[in-house]
mmCIF file of the N, C-alpha and C atoms, coordinates in Angstrom:
data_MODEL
# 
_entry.id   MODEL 
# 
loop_
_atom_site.group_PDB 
_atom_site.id 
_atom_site.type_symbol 
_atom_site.label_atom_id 
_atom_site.label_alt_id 
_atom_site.label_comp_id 
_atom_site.label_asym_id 
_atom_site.label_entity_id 
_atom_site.label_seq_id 
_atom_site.pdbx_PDB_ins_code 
_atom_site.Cartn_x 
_atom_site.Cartn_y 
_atom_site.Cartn_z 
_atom_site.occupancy 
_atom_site.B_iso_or_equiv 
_atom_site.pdbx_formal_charge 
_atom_site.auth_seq_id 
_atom_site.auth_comp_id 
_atom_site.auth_asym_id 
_atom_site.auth_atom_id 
_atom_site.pdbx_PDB_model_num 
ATOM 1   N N  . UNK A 1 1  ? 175.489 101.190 104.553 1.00 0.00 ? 1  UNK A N  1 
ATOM 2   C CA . UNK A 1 1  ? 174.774 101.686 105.711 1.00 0.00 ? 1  UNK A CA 1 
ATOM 3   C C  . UNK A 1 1  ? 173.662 102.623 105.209 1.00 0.00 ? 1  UNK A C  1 
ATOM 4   N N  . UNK A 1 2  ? 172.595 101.997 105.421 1.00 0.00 ? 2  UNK A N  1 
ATOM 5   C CA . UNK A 1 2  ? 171.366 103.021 105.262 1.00 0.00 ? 2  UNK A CA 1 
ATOM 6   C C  . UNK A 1 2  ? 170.876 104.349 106.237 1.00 0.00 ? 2  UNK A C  1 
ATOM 7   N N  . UNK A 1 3  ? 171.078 103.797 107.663 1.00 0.00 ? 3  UNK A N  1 
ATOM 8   C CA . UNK A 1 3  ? 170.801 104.799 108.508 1.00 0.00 ? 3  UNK A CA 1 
ATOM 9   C C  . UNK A 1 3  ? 171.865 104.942 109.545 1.00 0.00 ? 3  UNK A C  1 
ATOM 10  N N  . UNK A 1 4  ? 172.264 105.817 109.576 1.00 0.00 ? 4  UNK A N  1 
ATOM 11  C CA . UNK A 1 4  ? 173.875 106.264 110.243 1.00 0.00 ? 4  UNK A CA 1 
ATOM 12  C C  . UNK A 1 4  ? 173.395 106.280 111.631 1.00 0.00 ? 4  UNK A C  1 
ATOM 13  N N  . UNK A 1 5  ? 172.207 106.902 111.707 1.00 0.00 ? 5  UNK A N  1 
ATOM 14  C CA . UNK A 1 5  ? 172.012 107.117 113.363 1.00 0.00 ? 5  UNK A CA 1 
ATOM 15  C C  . UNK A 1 5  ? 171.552 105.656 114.335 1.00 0.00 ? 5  UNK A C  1 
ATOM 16  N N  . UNK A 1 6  ? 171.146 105.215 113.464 1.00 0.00 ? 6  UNK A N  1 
ATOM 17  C CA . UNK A 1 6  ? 170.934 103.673 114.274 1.00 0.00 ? 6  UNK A CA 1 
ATOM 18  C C  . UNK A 1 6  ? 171.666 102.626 113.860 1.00 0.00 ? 6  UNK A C  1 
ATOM 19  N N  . UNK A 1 7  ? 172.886 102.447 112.910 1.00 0.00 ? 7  UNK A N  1 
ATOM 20  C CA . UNK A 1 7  ? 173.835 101.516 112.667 1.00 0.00 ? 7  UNK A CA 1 
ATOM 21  C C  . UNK A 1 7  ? 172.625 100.649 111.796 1.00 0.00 ? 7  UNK A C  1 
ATOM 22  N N  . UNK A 1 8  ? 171.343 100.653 110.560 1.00 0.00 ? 8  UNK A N  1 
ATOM 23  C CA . UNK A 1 8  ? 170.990 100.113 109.867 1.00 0.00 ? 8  UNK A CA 1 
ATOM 24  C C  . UNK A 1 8  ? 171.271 99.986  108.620 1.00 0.00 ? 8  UNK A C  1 
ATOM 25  N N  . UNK A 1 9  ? 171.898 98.481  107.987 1.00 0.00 ? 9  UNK A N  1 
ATOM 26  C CA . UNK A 1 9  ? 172.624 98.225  106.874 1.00 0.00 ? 9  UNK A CA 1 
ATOM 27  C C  . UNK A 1 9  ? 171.226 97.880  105.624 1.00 0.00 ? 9  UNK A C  1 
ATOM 28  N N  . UNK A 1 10 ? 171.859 98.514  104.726 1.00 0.00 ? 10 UNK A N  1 
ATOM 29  C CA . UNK A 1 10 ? 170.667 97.591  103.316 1.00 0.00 ? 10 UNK A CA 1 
ATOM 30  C C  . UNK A 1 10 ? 170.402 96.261  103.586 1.00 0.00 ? 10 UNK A C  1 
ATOM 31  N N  . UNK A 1 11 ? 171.375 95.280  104.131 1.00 0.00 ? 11 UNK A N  1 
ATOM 32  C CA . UNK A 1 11 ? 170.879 93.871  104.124 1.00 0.00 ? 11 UNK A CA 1 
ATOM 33  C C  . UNK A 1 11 ? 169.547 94.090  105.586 1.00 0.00 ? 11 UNK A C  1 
ATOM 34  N N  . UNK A 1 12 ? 170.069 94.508  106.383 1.00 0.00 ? 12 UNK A N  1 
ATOM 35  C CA . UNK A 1 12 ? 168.433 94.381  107.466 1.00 0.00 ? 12 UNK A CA 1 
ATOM 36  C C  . UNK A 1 12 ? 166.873 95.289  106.704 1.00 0.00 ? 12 UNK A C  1 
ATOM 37  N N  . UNK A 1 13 ? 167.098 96.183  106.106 1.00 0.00 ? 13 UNK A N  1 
ATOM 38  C CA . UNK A 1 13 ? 165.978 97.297  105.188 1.00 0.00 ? 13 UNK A CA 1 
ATOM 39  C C  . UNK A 1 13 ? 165.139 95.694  104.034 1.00 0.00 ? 13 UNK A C  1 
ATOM 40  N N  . UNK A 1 14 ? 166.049 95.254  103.311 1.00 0.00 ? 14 UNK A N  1 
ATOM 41  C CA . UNK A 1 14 ? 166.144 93.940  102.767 1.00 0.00 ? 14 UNK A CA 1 
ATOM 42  C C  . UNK A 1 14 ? 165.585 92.833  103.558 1.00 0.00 ? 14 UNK A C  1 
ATOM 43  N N  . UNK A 1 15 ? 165.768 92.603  104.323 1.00 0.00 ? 15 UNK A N  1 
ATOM 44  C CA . UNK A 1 15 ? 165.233 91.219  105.153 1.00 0.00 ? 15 UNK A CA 1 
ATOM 45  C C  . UNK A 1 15 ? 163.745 91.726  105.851 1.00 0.00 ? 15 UNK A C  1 
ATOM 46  N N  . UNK A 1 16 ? 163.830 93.053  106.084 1.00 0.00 ? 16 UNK A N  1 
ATOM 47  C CA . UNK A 1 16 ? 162.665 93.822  106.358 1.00 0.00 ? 16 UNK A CA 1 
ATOM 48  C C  . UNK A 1 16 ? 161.569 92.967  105.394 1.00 0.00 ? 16 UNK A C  1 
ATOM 49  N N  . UNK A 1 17 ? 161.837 93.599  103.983 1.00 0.00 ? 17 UNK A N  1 
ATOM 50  C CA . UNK A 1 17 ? 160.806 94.055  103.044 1.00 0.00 ? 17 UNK A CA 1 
ATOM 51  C C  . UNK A 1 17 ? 160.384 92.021  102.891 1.00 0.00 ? 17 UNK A C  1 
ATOM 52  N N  . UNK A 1 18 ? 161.623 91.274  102.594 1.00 0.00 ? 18 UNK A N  1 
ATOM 53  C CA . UNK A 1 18 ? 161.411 89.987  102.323 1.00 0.00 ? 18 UNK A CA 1 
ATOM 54  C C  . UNK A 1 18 ? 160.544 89.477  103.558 1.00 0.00 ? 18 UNK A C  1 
ATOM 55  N N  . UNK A 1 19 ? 160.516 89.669  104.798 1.00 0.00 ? 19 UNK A N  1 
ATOM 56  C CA . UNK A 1 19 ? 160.077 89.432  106.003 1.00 0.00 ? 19 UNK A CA 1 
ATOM 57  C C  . UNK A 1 19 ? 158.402 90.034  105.870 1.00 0.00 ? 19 UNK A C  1 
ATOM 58  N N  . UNK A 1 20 ? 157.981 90.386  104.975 1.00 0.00 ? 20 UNK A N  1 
ATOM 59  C CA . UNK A 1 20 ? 156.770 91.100  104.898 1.00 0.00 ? 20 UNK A CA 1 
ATOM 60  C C  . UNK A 1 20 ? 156.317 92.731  105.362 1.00 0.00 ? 20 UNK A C  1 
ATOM 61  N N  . UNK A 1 21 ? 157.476 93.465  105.174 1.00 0.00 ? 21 UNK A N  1 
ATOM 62  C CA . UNK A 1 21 ? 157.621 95.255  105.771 1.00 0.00 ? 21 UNK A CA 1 
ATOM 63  C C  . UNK A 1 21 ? 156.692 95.924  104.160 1.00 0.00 ? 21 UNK A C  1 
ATOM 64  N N  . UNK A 1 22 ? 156.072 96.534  104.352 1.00 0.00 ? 22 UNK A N  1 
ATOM 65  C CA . UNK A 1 22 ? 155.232 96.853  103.021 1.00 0.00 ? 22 UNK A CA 1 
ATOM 66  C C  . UNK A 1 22 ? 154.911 98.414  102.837 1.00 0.00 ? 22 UNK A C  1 
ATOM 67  N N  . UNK A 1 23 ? 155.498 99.223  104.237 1.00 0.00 ? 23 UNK A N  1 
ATOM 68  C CA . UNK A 1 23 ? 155.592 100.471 104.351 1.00 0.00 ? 23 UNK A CA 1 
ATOM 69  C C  . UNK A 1 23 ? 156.434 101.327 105.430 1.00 0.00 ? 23 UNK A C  1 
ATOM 70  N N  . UNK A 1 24 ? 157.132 102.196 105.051 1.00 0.00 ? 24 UNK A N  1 
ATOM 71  C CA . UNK A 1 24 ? 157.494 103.277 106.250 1.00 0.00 ? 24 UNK A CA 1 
ATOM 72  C C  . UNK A 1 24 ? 157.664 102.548 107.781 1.00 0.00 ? 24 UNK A C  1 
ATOM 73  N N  . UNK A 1 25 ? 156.716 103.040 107.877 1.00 0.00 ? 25 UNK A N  1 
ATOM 74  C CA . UNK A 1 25 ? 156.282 102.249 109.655 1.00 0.00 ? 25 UNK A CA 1 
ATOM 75  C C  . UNK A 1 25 ? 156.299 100.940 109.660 1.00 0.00 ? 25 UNK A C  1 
ATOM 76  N N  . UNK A 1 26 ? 156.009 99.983  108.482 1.00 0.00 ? 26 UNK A N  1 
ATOM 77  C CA . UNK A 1 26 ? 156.372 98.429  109.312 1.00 0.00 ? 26 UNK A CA 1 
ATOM 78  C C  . UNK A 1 26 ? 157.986 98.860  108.880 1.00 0.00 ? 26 UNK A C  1 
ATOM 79  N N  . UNK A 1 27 ? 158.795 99.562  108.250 1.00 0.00 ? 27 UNK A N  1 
ATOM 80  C CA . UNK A 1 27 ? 160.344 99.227  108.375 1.00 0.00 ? 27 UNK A CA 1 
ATOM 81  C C  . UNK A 1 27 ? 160.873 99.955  109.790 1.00 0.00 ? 27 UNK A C  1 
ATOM 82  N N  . UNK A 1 28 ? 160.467 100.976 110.113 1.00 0.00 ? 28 UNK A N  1 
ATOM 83  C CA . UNK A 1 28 ? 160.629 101.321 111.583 1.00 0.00 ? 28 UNK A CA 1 
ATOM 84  C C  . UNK A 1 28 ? 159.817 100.760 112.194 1.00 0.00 ? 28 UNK A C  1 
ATOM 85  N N  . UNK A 1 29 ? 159.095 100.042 112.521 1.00 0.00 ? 29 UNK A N  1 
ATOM 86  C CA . UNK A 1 29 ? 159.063 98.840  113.485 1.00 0.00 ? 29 UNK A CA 1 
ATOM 87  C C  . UNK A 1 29 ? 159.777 97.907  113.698 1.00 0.00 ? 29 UNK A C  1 
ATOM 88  N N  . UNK A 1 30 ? 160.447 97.547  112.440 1.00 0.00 ? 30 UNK A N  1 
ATOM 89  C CA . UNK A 1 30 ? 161.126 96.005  112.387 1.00 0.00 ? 30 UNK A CA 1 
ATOM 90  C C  . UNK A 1 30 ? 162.564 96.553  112.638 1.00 0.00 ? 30 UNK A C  1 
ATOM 91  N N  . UNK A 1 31 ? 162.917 97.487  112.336 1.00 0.00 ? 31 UNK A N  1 
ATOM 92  C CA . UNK A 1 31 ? 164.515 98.004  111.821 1.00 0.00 ? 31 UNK A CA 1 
ATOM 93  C C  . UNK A 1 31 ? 164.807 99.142  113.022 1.00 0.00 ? 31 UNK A C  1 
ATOM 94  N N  . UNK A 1 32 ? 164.108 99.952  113.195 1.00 0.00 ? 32 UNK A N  1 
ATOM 95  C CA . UNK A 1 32 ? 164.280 101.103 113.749 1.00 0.00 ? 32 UNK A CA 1 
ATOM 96  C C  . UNK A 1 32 ? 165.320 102.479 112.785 1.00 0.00 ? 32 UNK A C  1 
ATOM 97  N N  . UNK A 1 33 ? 165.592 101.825 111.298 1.00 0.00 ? 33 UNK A N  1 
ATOM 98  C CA . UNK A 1 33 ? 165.681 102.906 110.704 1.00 0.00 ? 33 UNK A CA 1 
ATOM 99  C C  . UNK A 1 33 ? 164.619 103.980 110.527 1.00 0.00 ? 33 UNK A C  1 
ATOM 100 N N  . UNK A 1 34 ? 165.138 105.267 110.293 1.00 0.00 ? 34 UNK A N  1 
ATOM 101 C CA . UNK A 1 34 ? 164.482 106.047 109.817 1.00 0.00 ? 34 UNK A CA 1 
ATOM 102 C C  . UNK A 1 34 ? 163.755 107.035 110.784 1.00 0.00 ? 34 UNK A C  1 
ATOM 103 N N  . UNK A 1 35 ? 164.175 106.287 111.992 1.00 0.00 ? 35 UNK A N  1 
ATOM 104 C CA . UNK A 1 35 ? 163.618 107.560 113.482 1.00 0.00 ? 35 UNK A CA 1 
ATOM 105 C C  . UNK A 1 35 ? 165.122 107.477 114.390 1.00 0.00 ? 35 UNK A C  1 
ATOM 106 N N  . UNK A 1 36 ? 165.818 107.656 113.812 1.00 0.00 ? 36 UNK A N  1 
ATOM 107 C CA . UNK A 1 36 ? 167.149 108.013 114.665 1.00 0.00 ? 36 UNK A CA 1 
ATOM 108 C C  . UNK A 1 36 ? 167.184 109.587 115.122 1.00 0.00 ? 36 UNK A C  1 
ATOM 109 N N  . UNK A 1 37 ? 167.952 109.685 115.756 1.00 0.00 ? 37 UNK A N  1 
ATOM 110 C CA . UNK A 1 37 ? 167.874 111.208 116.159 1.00 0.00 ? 37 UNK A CA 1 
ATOM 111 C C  . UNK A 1 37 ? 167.898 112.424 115.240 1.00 0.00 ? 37 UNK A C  1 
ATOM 112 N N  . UNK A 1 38 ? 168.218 111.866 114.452 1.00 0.00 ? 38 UNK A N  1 
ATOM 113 C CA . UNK A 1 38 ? 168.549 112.811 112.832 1.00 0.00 ? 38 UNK A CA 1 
ATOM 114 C C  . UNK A 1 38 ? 167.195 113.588 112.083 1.00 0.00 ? 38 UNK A C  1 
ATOM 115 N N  . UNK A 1 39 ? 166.107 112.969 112.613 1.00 0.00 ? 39 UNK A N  1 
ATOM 116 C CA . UNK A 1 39 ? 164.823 112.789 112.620 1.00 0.00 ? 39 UNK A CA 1 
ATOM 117 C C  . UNK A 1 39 ? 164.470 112.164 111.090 1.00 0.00 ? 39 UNK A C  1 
ATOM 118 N N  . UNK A 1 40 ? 165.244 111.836 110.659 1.00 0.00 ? 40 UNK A N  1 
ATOM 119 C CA . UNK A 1 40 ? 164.482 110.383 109.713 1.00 0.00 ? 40 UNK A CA 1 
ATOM 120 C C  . UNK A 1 40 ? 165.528 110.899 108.325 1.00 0.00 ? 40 UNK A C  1 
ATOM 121 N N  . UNK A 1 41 ? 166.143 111.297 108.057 1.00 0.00 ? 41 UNK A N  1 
ATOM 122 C CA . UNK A 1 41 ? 167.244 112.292 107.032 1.00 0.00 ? 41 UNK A CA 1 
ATOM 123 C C  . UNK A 1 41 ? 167.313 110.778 105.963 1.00 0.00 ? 41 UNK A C  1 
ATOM 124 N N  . UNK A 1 42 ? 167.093 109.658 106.497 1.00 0.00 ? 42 UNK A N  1 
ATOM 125 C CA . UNK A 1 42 ? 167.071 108.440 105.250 1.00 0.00 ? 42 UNK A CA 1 
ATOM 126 C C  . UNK A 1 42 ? 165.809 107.877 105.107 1.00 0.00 ? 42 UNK A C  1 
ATOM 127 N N  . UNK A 1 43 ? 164.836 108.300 105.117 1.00 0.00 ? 43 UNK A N  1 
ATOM 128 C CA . UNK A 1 43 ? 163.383 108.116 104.542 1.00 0.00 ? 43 UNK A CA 1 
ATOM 129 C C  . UNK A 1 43 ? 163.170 108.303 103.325 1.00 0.00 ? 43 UNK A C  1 
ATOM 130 N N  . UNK A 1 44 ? 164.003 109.212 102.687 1.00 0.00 ? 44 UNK A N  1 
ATOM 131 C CA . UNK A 1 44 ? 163.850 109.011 101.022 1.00 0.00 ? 44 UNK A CA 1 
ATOM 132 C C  . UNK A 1 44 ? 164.483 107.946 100.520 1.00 0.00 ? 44 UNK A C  1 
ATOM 133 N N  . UNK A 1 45 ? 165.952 107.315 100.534 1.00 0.00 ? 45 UNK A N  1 
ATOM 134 C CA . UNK A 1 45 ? 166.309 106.562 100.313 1.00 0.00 ? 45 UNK A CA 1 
ATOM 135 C C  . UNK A 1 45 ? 165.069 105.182 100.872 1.00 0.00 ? 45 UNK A C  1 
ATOM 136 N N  . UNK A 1 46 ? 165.221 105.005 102.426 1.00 0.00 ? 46 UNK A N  1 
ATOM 137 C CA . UNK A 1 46 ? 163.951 104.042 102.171 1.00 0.00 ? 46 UNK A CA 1 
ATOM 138 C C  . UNK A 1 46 ? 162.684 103.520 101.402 1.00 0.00 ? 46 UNK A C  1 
ATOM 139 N N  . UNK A 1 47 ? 162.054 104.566 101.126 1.00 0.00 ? 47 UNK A N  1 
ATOM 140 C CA . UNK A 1 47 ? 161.189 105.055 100.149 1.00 0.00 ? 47 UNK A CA 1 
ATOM 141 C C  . UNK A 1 47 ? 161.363 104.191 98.715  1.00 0.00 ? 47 UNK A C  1 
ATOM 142 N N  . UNK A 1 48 ? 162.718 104.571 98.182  1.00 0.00 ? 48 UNK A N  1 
ATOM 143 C CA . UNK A 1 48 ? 163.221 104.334 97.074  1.00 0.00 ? 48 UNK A CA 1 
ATOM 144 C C  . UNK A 1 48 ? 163.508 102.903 96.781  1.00 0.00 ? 48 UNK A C  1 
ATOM 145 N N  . UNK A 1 49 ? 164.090 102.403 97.908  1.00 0.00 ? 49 UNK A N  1 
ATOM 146 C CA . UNK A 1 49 ? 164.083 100.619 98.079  1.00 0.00 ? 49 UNK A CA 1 
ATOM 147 C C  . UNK A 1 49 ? 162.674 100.108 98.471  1.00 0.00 ? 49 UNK A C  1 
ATOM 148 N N  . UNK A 1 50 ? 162.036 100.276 98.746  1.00 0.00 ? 50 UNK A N  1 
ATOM 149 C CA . UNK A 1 50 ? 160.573 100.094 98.680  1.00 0.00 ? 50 UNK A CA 1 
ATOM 150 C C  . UNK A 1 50 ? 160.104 99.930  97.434  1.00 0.00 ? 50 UNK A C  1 
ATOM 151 N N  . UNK A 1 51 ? 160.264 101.121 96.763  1.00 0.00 ? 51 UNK A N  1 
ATOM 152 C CA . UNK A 1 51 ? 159.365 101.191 95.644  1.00 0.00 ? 51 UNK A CA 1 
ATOM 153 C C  . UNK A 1 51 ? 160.259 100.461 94.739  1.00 0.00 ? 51 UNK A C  1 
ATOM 154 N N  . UNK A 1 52 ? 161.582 100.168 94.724  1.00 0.00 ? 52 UNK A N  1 
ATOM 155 C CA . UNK A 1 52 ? 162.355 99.012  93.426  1.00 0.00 ? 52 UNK A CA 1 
ATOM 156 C C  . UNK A 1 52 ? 162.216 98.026  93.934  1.00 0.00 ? 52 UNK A C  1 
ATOM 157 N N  . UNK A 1 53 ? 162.007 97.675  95.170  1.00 0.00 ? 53 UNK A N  1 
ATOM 158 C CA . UNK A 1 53 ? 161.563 95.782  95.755  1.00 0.00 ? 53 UNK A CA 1 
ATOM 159 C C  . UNK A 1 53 ? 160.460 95.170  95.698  1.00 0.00 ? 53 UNK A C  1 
ATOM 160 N N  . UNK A 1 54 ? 159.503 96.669  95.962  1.00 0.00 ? 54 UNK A N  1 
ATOM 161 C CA . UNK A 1 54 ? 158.021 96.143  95.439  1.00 0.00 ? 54 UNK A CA 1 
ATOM 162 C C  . UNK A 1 54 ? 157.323 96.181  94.407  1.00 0.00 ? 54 UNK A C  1 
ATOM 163 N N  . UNK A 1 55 ? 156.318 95.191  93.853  1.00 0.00 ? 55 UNK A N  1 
ATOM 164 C CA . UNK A 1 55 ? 155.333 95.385  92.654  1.00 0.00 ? 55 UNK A CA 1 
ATOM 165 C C  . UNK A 1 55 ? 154.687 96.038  92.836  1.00 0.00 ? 55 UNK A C  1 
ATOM 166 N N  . UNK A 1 56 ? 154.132 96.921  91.923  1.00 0.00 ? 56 UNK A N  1 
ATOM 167 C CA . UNK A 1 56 ? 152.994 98.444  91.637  1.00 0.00 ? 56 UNK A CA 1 
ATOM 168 C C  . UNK A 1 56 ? 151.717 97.350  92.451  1.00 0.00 ? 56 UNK A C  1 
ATOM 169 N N  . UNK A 1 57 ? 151.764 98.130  94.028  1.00 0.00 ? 57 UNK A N  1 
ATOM 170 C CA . UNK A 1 57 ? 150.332 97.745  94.464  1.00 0.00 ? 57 UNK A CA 1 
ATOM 171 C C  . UNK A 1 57 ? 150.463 97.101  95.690  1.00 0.00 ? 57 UNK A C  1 
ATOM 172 N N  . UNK A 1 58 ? 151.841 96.493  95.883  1.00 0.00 ? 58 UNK A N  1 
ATOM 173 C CA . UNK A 1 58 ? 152.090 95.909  96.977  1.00 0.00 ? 58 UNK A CA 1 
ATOM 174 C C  . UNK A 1 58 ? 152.504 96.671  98.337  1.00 0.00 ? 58 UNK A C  1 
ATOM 175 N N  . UNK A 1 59 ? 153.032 98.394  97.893  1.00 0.00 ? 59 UNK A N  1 
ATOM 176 C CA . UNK A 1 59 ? 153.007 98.981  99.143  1.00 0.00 ? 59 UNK A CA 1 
ATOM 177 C C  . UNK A 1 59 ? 152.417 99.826  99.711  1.00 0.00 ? 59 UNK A C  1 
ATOM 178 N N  . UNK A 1 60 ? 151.768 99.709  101.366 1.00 0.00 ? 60 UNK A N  1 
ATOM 179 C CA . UNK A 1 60 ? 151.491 100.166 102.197 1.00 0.00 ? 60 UNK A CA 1 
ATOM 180 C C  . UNK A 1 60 ? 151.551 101.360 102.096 1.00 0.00 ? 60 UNK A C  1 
ATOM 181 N N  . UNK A 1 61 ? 150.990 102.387 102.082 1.00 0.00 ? 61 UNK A N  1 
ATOM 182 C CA . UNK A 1 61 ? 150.748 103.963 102.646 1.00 0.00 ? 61 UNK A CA 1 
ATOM 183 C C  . UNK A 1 61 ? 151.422 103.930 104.130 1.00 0.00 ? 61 UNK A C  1 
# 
C-alpha cells in the first residue's frame, strides 16, 4: 500500500507510470494518491518510484 488515505497499492502507482503518468499530478489524476487527507505524507515515496521507473529525461516537472 502506497497511500493509506486513499487505499492506493504499488501495482495501480505502476500501471499509472506504464499507462503514460510522467509526473506528480498525472499520478494524482489517474490514482488519486498523494492528495488524501493526510495532505500528500506519500509524495516522497512517489517521487522515488518515478524516478527508478523512469529514464533520466522522461519525467515531467
Amino acid at each position: 500500500m502506497i497511500c493509506l488515505c486513499n487505499g492506493v497499492r504499488l501495482e495501480t502507482i505502476l500501471k499509472a507510470i506504464e499507462g503514460g503518468a510522467r509526473s506528480l499530478d498525472e499520478i494524482f489524476d489517474q490514482t488519486t494518491a498523494g492528495v488524501g487527507p493526510c495532505g500528500g505524507s506519500c509524495r516522497d515515496k512517489l517521487r522515488q518510484i518515478l524516478a527508478e521507473k523512469l529514464k533520466p529525461g522522461e519525467q515531467n516537472e
